[in-house]
Predicted model as a PDB file, atoms N, CA, C, CB and O in Angstrom, pLDDT in the B-factor column:
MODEL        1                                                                  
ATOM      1  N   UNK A   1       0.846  -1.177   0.000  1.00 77.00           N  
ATOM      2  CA  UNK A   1       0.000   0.000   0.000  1.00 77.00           C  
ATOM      3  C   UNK A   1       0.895   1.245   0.000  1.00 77.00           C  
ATOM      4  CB  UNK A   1      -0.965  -0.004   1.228  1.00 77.00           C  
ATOM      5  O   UNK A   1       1.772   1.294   0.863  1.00 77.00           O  
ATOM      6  N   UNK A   2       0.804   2.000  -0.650  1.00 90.00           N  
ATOM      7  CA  UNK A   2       1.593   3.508  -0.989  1.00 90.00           C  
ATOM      8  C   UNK A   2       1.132   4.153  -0.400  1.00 90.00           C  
ATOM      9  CB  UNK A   2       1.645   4.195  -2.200  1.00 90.00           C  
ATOM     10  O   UNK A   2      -0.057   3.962  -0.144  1.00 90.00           O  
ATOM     11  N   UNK A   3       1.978   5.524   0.257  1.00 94.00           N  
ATOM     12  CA  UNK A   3       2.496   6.192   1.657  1.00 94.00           C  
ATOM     13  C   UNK A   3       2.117   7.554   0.840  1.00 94.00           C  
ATOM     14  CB  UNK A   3       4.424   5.898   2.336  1.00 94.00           C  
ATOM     15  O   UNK A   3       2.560   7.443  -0.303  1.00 94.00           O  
ATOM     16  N   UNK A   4       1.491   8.723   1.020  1.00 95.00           N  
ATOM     17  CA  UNK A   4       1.815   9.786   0.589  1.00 95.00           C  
ATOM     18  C   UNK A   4       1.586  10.756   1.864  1.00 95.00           C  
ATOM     19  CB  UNK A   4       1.090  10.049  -0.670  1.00 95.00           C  
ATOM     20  O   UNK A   4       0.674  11.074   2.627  1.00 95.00           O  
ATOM     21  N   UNK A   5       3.204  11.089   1.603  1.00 96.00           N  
ATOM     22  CA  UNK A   5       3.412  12.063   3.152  1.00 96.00           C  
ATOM     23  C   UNK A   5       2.865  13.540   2.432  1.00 96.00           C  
ATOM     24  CB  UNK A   5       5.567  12.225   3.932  1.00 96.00           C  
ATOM     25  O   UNK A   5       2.755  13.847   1.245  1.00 96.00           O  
ATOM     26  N   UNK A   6       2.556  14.356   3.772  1.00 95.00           N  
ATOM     27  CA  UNK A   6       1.981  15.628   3.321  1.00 95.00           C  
ATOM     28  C   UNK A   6       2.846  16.544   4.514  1.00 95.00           C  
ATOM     29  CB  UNK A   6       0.061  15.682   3.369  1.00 95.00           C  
ATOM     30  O   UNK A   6       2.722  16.374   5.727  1.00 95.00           O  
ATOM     31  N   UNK A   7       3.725  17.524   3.873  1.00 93.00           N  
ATOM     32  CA  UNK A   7       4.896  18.318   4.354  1.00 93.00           C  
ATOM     33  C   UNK A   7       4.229  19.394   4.605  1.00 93.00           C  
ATOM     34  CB  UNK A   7       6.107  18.545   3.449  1.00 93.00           C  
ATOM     35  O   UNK A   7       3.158  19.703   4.084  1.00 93.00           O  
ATOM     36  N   UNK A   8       4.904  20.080   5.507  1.00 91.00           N  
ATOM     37  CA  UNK A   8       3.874  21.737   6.157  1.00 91.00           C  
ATOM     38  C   UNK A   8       4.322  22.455   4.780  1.00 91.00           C  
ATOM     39  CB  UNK A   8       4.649  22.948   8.134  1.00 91.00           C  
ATOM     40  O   UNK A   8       5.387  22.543   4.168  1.00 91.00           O  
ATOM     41  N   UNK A   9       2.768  23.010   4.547  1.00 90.00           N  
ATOM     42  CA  UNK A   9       2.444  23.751   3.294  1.00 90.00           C  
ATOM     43  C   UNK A   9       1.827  22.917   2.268  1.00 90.00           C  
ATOM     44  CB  UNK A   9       3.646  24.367   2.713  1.00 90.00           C  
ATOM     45  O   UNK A   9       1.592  23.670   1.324  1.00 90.00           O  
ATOM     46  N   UNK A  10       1.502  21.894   2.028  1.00 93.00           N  
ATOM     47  CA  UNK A  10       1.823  21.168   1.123  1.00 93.00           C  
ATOM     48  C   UNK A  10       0.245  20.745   0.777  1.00 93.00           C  
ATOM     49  CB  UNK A  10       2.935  20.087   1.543  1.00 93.00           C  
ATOM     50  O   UNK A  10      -0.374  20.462   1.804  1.00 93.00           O  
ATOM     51  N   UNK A  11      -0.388  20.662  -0.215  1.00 94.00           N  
ATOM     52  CA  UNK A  11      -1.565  20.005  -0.780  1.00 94.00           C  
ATOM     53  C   UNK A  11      -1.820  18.632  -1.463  1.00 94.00           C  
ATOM     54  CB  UNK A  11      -1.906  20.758  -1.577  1.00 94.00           C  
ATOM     55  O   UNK A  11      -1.780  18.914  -2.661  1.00 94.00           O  
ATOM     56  N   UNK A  12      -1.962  17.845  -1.399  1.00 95.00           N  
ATOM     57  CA  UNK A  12      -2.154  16.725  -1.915  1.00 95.00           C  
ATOM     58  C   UNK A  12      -3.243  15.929  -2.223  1.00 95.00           C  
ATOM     59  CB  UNK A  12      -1.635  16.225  -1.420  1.00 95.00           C  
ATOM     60  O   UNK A  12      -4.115  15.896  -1.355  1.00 95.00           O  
ATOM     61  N   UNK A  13      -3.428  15.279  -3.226  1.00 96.00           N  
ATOM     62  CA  UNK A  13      -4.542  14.347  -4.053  1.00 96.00           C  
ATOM     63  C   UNK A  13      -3.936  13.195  -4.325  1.00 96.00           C  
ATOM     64  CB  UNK A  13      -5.095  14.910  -5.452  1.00 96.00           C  
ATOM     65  O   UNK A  13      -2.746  12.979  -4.557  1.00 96.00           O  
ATOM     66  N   UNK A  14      -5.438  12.000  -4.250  1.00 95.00           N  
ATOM     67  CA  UNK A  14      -4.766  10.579  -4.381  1.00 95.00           C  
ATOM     68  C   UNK A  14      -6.007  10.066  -4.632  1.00 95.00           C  
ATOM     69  CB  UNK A  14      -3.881   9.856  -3.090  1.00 95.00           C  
ATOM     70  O   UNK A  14      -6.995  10.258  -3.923  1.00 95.00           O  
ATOM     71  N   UNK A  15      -5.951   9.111  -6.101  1.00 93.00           N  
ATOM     72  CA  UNK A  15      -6.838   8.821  -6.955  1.00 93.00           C  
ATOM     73  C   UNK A  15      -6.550   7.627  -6.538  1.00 93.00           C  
ATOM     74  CB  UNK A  15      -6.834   9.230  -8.331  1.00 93.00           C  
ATOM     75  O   UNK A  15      -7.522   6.879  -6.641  1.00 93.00           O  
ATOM     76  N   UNK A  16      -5.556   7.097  -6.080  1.00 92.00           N  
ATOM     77  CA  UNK A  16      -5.471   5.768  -5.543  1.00 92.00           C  
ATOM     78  C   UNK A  16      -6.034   4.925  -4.599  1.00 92.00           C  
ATOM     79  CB  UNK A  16      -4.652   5.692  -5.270  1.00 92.00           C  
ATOM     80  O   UNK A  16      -5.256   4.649  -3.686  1.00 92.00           O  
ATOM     81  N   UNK A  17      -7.363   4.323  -4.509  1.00 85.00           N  
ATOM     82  CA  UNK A  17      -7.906   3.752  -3.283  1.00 85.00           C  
ATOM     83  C   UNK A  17      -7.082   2.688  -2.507  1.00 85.00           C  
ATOM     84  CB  UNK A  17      -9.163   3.168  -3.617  1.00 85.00           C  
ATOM     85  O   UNK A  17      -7.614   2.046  -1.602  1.00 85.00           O  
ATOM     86  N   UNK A  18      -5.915   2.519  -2.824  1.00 90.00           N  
ATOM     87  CA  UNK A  18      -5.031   1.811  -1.713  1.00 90.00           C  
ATOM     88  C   UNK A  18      -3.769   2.640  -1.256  1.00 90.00           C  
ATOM     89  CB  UNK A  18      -4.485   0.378  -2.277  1.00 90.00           C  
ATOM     90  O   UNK A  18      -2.807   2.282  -0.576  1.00 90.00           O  
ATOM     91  N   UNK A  19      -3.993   3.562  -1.696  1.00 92.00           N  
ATOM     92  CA  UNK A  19      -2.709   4.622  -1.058  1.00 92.00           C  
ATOM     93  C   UNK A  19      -3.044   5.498   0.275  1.00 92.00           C  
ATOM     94  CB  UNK A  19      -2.296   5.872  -2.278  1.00 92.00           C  
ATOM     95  O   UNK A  19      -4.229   5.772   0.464  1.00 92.00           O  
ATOM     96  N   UNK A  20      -2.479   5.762   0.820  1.00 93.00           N  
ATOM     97  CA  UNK A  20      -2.399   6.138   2.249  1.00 93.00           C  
ATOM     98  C   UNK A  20      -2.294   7.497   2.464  1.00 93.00           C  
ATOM     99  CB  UNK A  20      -1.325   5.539   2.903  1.00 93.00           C  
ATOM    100  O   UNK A  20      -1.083   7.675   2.601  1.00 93.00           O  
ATOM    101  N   UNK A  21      -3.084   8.998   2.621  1.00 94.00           N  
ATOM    102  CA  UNK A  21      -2.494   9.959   2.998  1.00 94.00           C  
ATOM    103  C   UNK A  21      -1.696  10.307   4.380  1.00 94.00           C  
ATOM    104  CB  UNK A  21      -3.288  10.617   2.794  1.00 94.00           C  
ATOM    105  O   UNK A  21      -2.469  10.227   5.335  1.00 94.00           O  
ATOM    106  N   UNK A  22      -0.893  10.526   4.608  1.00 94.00           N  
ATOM    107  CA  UNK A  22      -0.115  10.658   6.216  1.00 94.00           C  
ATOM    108  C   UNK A  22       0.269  12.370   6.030  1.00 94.00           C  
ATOM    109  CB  UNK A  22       1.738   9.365   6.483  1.00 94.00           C  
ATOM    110  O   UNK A  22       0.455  12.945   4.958  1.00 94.00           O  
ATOM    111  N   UNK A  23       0.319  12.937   7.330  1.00 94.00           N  
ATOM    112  CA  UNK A  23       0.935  14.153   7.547  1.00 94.00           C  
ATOM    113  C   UNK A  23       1.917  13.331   8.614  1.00 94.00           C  
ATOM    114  CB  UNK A  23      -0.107  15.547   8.085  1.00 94.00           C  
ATOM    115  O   UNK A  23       1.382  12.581   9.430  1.00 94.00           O  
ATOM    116  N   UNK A  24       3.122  13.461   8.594  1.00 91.00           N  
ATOM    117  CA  UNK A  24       3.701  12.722   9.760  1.00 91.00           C  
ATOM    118  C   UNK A  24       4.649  13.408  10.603  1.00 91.00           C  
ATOM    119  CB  UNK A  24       4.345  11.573   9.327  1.00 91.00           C  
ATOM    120  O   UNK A  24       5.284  12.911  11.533  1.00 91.00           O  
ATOM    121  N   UNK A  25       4.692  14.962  10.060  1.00 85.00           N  
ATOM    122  CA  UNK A  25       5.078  16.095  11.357  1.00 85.00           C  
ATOM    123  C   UNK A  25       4.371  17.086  11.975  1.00 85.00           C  
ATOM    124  CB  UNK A  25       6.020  16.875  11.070  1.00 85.00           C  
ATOM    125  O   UNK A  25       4.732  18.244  12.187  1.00 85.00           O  
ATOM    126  N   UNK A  26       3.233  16.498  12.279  1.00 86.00           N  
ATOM    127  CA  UNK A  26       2.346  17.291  12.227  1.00 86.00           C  
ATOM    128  C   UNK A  26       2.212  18.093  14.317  1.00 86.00           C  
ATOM    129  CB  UNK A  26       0.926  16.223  11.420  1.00 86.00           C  
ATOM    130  O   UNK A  26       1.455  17.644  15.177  1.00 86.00           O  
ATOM    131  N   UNK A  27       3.221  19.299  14.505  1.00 85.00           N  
ATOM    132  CA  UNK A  27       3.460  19.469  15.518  1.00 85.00           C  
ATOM    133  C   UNK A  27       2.559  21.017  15.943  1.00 85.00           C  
ATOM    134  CB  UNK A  27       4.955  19.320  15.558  1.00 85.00           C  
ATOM    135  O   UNK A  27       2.009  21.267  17.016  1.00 85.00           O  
ATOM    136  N   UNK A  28       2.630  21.769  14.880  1.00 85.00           N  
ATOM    137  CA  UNK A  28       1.554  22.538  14.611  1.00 85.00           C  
ATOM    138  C   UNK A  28       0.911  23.597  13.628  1.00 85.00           C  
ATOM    139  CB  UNK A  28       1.564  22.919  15.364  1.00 85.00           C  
ATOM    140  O   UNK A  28       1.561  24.142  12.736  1.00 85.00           O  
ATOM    141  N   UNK A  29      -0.472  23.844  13.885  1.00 89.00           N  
ATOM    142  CA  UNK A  29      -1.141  24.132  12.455  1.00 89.00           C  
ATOM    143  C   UNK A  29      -2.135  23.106  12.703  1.00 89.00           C  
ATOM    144  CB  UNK A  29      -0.169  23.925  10.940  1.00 89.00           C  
ATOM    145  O   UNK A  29      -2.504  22.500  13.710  1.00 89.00           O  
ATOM    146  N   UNK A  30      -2.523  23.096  11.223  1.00 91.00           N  
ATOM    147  CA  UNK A  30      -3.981  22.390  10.979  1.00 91.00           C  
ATOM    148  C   UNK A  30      -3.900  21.712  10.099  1.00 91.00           C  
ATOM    149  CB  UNK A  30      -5.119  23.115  10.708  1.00 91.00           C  
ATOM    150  O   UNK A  30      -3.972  22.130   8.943  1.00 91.00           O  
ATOM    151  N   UNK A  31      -3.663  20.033  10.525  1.00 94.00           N  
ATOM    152  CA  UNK A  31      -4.246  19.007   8.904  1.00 94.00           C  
ATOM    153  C   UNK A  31      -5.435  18.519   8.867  1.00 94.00           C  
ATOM    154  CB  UNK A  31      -3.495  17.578   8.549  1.00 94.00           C  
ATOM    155  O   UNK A  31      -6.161  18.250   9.824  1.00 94.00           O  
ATOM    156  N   UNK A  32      -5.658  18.391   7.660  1.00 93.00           N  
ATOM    157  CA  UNK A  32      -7.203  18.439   7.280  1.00 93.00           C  
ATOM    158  C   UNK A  32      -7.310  17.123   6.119  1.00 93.00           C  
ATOM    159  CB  UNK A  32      -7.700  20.199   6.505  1.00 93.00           C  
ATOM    160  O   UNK A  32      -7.535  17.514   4.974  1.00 93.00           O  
ATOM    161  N   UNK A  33      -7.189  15.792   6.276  1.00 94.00           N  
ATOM    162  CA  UNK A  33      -8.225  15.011   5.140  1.00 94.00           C  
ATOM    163  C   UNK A  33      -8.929  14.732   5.111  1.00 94.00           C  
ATOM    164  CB  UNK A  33      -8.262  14.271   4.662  1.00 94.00           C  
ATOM    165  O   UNK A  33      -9.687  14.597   6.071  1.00 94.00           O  
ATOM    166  N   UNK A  34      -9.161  14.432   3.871  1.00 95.00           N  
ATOM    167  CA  UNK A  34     -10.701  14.447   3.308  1.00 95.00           C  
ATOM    168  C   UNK A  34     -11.177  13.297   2.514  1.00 95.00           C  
ATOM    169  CB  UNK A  34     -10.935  15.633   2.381  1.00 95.00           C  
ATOM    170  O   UNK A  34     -10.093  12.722   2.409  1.00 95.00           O  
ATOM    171  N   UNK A  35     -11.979  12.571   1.902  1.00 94.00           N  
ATOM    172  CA  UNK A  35     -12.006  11.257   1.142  1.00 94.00           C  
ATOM    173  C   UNK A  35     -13.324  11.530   0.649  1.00 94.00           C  
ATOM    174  CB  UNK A  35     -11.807   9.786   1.990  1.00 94.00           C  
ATOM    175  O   UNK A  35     -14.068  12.213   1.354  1.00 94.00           O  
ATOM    176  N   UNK A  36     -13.760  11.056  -0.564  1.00 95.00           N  
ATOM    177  CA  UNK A  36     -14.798  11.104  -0.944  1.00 95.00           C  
ATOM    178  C   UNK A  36     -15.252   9.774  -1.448  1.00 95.00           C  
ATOM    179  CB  UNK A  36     -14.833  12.055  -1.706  1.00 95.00           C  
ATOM    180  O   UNK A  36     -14.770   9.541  -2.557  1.00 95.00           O  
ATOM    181  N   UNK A  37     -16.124   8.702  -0.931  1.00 93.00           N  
ATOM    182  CA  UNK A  37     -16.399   7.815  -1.290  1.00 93.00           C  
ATOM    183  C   UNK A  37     -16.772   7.230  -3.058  1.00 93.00           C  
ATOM    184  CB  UNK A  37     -17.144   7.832  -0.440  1.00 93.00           C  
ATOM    185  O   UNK A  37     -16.120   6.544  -3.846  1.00 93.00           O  
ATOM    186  N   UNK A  38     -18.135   7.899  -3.143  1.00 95.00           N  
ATOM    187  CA  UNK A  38     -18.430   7.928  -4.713  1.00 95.00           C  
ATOM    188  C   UNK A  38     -17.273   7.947  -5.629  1.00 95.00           C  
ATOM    189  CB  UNK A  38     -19.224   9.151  -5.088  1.00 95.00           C  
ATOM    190  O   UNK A  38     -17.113   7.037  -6.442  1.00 95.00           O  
ATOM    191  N   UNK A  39     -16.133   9.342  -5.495  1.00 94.00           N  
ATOM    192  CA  UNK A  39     -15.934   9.300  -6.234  1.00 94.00           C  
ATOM    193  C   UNK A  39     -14.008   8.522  -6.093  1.00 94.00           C  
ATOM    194  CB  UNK A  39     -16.524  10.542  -6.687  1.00 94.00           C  
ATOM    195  O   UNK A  39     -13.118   8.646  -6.935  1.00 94.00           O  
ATOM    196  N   UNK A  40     -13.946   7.902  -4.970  1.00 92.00           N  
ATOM    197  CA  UNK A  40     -12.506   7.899  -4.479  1.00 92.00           C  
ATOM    198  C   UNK A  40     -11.498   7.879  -4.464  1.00 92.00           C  
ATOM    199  CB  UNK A  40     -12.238   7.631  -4.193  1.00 92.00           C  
ATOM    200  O   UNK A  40     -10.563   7.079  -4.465  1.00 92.00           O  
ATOM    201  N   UNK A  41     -11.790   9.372  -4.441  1.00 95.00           N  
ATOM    202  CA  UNK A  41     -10.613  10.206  -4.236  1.00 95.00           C  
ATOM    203  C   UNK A  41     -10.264  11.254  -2.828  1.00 95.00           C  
ATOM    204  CB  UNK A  41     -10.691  11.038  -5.429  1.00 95.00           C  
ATOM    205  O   UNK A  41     -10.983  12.052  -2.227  1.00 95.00           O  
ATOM    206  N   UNK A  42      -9.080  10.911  -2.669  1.00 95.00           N  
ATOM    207  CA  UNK A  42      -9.095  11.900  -1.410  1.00 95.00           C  
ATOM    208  C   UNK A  42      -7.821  12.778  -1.323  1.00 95.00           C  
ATOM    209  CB  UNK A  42      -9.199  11.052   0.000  1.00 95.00           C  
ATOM    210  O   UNK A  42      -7.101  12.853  -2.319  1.00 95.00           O  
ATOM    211  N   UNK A  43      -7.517  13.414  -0.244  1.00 96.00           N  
ATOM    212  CA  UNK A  43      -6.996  15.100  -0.602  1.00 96.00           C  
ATOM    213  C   UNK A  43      -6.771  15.058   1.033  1.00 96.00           C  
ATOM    214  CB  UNK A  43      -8.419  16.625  -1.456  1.00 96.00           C  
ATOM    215  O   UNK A  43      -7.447  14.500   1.898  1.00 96.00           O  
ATOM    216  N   UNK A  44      -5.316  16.024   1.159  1.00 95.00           N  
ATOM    217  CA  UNK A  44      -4.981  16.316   2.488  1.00 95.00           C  
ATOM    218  C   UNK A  44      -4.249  17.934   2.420  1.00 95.00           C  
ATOM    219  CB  UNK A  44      -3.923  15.028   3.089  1.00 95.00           C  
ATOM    220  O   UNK A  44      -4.219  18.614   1.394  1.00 95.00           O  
ATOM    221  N   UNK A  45      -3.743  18.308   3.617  1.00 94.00           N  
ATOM    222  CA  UNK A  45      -3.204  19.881   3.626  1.00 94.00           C  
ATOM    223  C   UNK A  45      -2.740  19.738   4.868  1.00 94.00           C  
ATOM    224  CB  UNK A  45      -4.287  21.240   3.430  1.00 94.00           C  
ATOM    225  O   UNK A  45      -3.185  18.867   5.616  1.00 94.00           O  
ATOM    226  N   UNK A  46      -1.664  20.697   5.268  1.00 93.00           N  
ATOM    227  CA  UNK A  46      -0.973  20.819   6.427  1.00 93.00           C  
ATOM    228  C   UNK A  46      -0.694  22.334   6.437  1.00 93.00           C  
ATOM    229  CB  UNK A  46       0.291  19.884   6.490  1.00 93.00           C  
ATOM    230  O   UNK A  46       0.287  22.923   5.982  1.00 93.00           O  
ATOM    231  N   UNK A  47      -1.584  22.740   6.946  1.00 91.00           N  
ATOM    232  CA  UNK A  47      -1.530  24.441   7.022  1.00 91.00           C  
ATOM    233  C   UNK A  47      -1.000  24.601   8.409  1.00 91.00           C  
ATOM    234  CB  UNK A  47      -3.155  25.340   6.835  1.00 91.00           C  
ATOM    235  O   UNK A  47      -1.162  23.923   9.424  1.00 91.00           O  
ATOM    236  N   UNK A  48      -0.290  25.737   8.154  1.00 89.00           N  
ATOM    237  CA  UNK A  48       0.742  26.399   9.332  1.00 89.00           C  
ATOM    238  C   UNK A  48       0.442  27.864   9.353  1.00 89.00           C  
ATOM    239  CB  UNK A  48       2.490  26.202   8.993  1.00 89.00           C  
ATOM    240  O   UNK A  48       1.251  28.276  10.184  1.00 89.00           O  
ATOM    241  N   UNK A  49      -0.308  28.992   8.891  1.00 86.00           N  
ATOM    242  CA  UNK A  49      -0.755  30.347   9.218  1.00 86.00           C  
ATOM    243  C   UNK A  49      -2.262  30.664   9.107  1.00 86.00           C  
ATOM    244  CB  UNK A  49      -0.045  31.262   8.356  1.00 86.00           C  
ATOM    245  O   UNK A  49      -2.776  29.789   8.410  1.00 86.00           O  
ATOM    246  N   UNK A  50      -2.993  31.392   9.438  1.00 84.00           N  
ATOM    247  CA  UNK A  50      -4.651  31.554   9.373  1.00 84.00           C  
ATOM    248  C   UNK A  50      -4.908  32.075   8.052  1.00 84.00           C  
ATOM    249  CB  UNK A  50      -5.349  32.633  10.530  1.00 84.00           C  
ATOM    250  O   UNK A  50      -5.738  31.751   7.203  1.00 84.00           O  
ATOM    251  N   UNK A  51      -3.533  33.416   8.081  1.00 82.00           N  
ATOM    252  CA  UNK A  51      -4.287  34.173   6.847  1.00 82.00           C  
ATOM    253  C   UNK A  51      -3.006  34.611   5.725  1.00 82.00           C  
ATOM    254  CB  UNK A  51      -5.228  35.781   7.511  1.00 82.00           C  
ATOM    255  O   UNK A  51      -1.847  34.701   6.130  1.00 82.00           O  
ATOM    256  N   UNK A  52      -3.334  34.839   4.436  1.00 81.00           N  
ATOM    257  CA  UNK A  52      -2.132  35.036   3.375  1.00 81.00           C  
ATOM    258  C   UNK A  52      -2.350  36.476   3.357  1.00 81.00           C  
ATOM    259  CB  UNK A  52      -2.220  34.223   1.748  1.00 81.00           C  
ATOM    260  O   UNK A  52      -3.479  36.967   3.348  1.00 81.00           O  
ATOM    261  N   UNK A  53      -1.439  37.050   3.352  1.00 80.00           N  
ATOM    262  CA  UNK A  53      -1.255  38.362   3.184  1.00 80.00           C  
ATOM    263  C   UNK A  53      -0.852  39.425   1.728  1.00 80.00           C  
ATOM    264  CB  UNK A  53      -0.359  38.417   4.070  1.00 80.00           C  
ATOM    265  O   UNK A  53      -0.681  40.636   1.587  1.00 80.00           O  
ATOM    266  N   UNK A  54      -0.821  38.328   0.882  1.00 78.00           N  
ATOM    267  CA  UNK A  54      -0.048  38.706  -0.157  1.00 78.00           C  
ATOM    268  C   UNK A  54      -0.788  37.617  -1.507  1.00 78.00           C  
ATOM    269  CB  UNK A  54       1.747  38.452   0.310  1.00 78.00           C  
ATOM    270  O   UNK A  54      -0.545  36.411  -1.542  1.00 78.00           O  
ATOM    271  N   UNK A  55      -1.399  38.092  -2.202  1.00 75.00           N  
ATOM    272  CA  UNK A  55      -2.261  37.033  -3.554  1.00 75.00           C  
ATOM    273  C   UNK A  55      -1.032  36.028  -3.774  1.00 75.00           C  
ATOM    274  CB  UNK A  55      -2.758  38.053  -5.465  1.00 75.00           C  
ATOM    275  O   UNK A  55      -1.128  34.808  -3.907  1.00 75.00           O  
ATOM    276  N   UNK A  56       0.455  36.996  -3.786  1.00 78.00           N  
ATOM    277  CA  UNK A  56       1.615  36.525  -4.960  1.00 78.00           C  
ATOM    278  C   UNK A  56       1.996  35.586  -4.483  1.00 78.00           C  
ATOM    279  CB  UNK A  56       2.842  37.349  -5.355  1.00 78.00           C  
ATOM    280  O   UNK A  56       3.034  35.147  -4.978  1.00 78.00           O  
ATOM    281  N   UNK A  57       1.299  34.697  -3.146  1.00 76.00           N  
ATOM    282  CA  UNK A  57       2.628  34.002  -2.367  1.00 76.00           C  
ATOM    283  C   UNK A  57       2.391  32.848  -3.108  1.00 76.00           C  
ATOM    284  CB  UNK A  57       2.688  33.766  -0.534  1.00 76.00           C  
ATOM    285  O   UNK A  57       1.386  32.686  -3.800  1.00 76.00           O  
ATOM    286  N   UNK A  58       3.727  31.652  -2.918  1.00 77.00           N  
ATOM    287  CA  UNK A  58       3.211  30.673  -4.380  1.00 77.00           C  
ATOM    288  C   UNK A  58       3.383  29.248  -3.106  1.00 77.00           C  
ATOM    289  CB  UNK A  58       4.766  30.650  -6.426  1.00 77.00           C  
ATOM    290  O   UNK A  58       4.043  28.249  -3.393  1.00 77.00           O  
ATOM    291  N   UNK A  59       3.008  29.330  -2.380  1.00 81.00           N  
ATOM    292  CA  UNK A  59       2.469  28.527  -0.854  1.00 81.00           C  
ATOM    293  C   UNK A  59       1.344  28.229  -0.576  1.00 81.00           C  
ATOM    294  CB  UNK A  59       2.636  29.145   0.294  1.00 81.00           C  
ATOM    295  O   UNK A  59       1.278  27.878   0.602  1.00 81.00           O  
ATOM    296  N   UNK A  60      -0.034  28.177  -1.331  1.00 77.00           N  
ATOM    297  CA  UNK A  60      -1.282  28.334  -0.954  1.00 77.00           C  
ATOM    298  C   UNK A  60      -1.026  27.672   0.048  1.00 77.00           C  
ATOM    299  CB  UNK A  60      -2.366  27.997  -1.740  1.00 77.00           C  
ATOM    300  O   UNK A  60      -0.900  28.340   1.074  1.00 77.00           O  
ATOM    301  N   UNK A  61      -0.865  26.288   0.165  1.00 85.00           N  
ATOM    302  CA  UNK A  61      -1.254  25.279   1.484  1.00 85.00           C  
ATOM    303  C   UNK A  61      -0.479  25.651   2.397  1.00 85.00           C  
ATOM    304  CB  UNK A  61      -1.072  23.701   1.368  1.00 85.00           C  
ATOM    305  O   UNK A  61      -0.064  24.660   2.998  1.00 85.00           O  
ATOM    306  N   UNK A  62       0.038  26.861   2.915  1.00 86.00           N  
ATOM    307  CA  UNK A  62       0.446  27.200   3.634  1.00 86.00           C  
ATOM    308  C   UNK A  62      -0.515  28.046   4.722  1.00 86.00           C  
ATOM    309  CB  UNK A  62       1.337  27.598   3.062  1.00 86.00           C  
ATOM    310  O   UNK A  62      -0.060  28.341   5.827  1.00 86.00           O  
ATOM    311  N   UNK A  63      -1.596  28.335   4.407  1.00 85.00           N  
ATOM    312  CA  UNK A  63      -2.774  29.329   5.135  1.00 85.00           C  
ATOM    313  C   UNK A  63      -4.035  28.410   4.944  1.00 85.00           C  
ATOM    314  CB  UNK A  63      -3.041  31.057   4.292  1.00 85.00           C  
ATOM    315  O   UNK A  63      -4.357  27.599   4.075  1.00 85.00           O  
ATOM    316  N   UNK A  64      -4.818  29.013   6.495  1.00 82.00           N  
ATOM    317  CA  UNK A  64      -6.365  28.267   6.528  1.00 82.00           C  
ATOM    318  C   UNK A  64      -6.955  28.891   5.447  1.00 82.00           C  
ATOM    319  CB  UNK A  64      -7.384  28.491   7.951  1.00 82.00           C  
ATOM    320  O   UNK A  64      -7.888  28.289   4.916  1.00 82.00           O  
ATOM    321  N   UNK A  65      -6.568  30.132   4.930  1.00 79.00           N  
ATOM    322  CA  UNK A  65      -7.497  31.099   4.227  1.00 79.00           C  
ATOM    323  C   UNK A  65      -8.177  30.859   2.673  1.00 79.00           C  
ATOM    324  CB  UNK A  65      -6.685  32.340   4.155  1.00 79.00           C  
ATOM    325  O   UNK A  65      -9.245  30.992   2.076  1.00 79.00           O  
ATOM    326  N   UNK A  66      -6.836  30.430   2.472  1.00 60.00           N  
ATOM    327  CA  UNK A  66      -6.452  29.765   0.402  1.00 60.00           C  
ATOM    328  C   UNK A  66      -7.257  28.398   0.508  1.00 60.00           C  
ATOM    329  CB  UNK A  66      -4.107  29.179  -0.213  1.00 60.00           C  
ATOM    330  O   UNK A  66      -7.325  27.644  -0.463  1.00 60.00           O  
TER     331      UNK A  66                                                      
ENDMDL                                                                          
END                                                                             
């Protein structure tokens, strides 16, 4: 079964129904997965700030906000 780690900042998708999402430093901030049965697929994030301050930043998964 395949491992997909999720790094602070980081967004991820997995079309794979035997693959694994993990955040595995998750010391603080907010991870968030998600799975959708019907269609299964699922999606993770490891956000570390509330809000982006700047459109240009090229970090979305870095803020609750994006």
């Amino acid at each position: 079964m395949p491992s997909i780690d999720i790094n602070i900042s980081e967004i991820k998708v997995a079309d794979d129904p035997n693959s694994t999402l993990i955040i595995p430093n998750i010391v603080c901030g907010l991870g968030i997965i998600m799975y959708d049965p019907k269609t299964k697929i699922g999606g993770g994030m490891h956000a570390v700030l509330p809000k982006c301050r700047s459109a240009s930043d090229p970090s979305p998964g870095k803020y609750i906000d994006k």
